[in-house]
N, C-alpha and C positions, 0 to 999 in steps of 0.2 A: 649662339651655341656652336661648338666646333664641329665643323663638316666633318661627315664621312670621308672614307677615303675613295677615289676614284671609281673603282669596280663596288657593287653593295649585293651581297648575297642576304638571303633569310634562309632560315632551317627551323621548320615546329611539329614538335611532336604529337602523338596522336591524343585521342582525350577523348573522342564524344562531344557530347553536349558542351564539354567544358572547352572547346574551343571558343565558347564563347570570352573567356576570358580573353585569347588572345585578341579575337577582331576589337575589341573594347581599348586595349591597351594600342593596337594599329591605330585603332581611330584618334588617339589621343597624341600620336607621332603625325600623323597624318595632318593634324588640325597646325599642330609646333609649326612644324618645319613650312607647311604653304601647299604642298605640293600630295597628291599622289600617291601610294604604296608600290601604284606599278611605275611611275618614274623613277622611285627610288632604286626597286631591285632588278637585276637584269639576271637575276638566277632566284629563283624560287626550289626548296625543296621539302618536301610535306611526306608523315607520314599517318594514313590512316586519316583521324578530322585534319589535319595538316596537310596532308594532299587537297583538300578542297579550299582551305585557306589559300594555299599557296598558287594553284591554279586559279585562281578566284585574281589574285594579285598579277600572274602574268596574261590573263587575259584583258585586265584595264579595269578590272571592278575596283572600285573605292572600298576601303575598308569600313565605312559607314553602312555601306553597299551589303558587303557580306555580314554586318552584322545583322542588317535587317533576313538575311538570310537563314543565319543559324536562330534568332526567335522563332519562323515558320520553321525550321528545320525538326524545332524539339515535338511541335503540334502536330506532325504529319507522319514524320517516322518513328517517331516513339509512341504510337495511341497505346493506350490500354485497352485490350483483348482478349476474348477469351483463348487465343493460342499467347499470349504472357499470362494469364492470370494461372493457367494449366500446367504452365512451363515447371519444372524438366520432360512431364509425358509430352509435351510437343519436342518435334528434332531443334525449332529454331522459337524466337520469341518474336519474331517483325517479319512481315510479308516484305518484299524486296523491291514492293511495285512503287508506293508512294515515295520511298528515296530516290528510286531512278527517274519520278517524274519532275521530282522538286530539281535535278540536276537538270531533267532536259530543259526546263525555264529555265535557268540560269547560265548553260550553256552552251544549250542546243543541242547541232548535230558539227561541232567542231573537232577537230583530227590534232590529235598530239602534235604531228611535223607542220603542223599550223604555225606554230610557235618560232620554228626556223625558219619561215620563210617571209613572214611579215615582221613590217622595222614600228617600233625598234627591233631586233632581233631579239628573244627573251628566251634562255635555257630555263626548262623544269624537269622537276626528277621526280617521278611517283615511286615508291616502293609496294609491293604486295610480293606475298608468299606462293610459291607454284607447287602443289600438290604435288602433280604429277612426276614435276622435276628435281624435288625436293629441295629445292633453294631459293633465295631471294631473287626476287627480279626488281632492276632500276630501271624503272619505263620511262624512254630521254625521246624529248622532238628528231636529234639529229641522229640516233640509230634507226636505220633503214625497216629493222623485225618492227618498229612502235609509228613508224611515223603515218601507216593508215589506222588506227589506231582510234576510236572514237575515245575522246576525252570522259564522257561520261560513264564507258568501260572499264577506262584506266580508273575513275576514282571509286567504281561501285566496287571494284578488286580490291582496292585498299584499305576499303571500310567494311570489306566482310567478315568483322569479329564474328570468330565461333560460338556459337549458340544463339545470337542477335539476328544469325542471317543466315540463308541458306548459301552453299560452298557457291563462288562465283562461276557461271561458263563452267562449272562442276570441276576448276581445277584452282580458283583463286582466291586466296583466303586474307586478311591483314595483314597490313606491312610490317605491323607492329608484333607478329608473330616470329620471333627470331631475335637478333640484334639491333634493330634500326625502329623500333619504339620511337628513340632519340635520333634524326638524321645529322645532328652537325658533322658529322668523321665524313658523311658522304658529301655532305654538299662541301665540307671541306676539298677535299680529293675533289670532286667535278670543277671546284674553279680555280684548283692550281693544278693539278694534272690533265684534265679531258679541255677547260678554254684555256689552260697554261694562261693566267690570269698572275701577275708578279704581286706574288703575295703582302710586298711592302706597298703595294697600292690595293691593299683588297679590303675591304671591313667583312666579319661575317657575324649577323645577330642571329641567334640562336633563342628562339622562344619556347617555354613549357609549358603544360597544360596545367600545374598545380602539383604540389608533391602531399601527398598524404599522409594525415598525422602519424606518428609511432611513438607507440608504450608497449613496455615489457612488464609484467608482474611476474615473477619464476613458479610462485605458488600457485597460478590460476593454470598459465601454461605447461604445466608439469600434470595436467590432470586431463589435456586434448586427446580426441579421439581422434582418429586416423581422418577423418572426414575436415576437422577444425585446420587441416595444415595444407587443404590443399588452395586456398585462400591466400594462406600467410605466405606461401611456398611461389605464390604468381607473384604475390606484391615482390617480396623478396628479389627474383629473376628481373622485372620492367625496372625498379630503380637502380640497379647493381648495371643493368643495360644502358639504361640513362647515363649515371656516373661515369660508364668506360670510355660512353662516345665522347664525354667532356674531355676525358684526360689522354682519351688519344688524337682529340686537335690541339690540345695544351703540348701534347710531348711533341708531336710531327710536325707542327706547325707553326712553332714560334714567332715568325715573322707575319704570321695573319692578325690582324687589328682584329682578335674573336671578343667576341660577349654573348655571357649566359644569362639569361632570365628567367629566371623560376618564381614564383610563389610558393609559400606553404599555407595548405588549407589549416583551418581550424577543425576540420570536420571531415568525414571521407564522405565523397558526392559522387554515386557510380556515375557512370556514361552514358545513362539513361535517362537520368534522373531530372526532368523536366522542371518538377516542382521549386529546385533552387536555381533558375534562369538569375532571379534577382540579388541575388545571394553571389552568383557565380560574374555579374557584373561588379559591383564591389571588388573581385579580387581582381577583376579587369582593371579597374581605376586604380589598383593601386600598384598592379603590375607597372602601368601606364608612368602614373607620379616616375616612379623609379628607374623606367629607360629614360626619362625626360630629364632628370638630375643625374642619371649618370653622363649625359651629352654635355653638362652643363658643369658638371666636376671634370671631364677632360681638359673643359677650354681655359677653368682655370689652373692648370697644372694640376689636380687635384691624382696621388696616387692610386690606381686601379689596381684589386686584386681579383683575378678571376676564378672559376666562375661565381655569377651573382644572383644568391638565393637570398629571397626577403619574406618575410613574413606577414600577414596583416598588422598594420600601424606599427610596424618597424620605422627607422628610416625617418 
């Protein structure tokens, strides 16, 4: 297969549960290539389940590693309760406790600027939303505000979907609340801008959690009450977010080795949803199959058009 290029960043979007797809497809680049996830990338950038993926990756975990992670993940922090079964009269649907312990097994009590100072050296970029301040925040090892920073803070900030979880530290809420759902534009910018990384030697694989079915009927939709659109109105906003991060590393960064990899479900699978673990590995393997032929159509000159959404048993 044809090597990456010198520098190798990742970037995955948020999902839930459905990160399970990516560690699946990790583990199947993981097994290819010989080596590691965290040999390969020396920039990890996650948002939301993707800050845990990706932290999971600069800290030395195998991808086989995390996926044994996200199975306990879906039995611990998603139980069903009676604060979910009651939900909307509850503020939240998940107590905040069992997520934070499942991280402190797997992380401990380790410090963001941990990251900068142990070799290999490895940049990571958490994103989460700040209440108070009103804006995105990119939580980096080598900013001075992040580097005592407990790792399991950073990522309990970035998984705090509204309504699943109470506000973080009562000011930190999802990354995936704004524009960076999709991080490639950021970890773009962090490894040609922030390590000034020469983008003719950089690869950046861009993975997603699944893109969800869509059908339009005019007749059925021509009959929604105000309540049916605020559903269609979110999906709407995260994919339109998705797509912009694509096409603004496509426009600004021509000279980065980029790749997208997406799936399309057959089925919409909330970020709760426990019950389709097995369901959600399938879309893993076949995610997998298709970063693995798309290494294998580079080496033989094979034309690349980016980015690259596949379907089940496409391909």
């Amino acid at each position: 297969m044809k090597p990456l290029r010198k520098n190798v960043a990742i970037a995955i979007d948020g999902g839930g549960i459905k990160g399970i797809i990516v560690t699946r497809a990790l583990s199947m680049l993981e097994e290819a290539l010989g080596v590691s996830v965290h040999d390969i990338f020396r920039l990890a950038v996650g948002t939301s389940t993707g800050s845990i993926i990706s932290a999971g990756i600069a800290s030395g975990l195998s991808a086989e590693y995390l996926h044994e992670l996200y199975t306990q993940l879906g039995k611990y922090v998603f139980p069903y309760t009676l604060r979910k079964a009651f939900f909307p009269l509850t503020r939240y649907r998940y107590s905040p406790e069992p997520f934070r312990e499942l991280l402190n097994t797997y992380f401990g009590f380790r410090k963001v600027g941990d990251f900068w100072i142990t070799q290999p050296q490895t940049d990571l970029v958490i994103t989460t939303y700040d209440l108070q301040e009103n804006r995105t925040r990119f939580i980096k090892p080598w900013k001075k505000e992040y580097e005592d920073w407990l790792l399991v803070d950073a990522l309990q900030a970035s998984c705090t979907v509204p309504t699943y979880f109470p506000v973080a530290k009562g000011r930190y809420i999802d990354g995936g609340v704004g524009s960076y759902a999709n991080p490639c534009y950021i970890a773009a910018y962090e490894a040609i801008e922030c390590l000034q990384w020469d983008p003719l030697e950089t690869t950046l694989i861009s993975i997603g959690t699944g893109r969800d079915p869509y059908s339009f009927t005019s007749s059925q939709r021509s009959r929604w009450l105000p309540w049916h659109w605020i559903g269609k109105v979110l999906g709407v906003f995260l994919q339109s977010a998705y797509d912009q991060q694509v096409h603004l590393v496509d426009t600004y960064f021509e000279e980065l080795d980029f790749r997208r990899f997406q799936v399309d479900l057959h089925e919409s699978i909330e970020m709760d949803d426990t019950s389709k673990i097995t369901r959600l590995e399938e879309y893993g393997s076949q995610l997998g199959e298709m970063i693995l032929q798309d290494q294998v159509d580079r080496s033989q000159g094979v034309e690349i058009k980016q980015p690259i959404h596949i379907s089940m048993g496409s391909a």
